[in-house]
N, C-alpha and C positions, 0 to 999 in steps of 0.2 A: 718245314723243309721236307722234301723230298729225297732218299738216296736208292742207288741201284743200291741189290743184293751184292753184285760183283765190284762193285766199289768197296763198300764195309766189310767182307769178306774177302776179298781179293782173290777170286777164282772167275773160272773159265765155264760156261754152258759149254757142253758137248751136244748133247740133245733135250727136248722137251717133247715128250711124248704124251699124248693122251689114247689110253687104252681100256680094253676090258677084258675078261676072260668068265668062262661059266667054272663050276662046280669042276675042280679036276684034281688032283697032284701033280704034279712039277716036278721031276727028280733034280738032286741037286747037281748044279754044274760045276765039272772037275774042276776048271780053270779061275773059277773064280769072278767076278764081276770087272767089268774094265775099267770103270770108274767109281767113285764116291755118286752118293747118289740120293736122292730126298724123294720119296713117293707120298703125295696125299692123296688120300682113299675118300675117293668122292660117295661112294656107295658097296654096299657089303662088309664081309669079311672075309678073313686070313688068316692061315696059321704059317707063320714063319720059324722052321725050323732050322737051328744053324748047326754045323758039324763037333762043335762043342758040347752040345747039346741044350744049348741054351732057346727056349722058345718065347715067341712074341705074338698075340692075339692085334692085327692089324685089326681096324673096326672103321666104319663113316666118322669123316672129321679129323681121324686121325693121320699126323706126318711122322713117318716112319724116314729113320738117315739108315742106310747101308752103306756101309764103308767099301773102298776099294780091295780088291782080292777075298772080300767077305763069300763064304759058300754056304747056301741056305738051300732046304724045301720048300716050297707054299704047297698050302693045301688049302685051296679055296673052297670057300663051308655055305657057298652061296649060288644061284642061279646065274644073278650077274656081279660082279667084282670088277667096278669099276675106278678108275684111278691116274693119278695125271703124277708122270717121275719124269726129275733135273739132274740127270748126269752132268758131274762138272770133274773139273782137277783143277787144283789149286796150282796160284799161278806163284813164280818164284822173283 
């Protein structure tokens, strides 16, 4: 059998984006992220650093969840950093 994500989970897409970025830092955003949110890292690496201080090495292969109102840095450790993220909110 076959099931959606948002069936088994019972959330909502907001967006699917597929993107990349080069070799940079990212200062972290006051506000927070708008949604909960799954990135899978098609190519490269990442340094996710959140204002706790808790850090995460993003790498190829890997699916990273950020949670809604979560505030992080990236620091991209790569040329190209490429990666496809599913902002959703769960539905009620």
């Amino acid at each position: 059998s076959t099931y959606s994500l948002s069936y088994i989970f019972n959330f909502n897409f907001k967006n699917i984006i597929h993107g990349y970025t080069s070799r940079r830092i990212n200062p972290i955003n006051a506000a927070g992220r708008q949604n909960d949110g799954f990135i899978f890292i098609i190519q490269g690496k990442c340094i996710y650093t959140f204002t706790d201080d808790r850090t995460f090495t993003a790498k190829e292969g890997d699916i990273l969840y950020l949670s809604k109102n979560s505030k992080y840095q990236m620091d991209v450790q790569c040329d190209k950093y490429e990666f496809v993220y599913f902002d959703f909110d769960e539905t009620k």
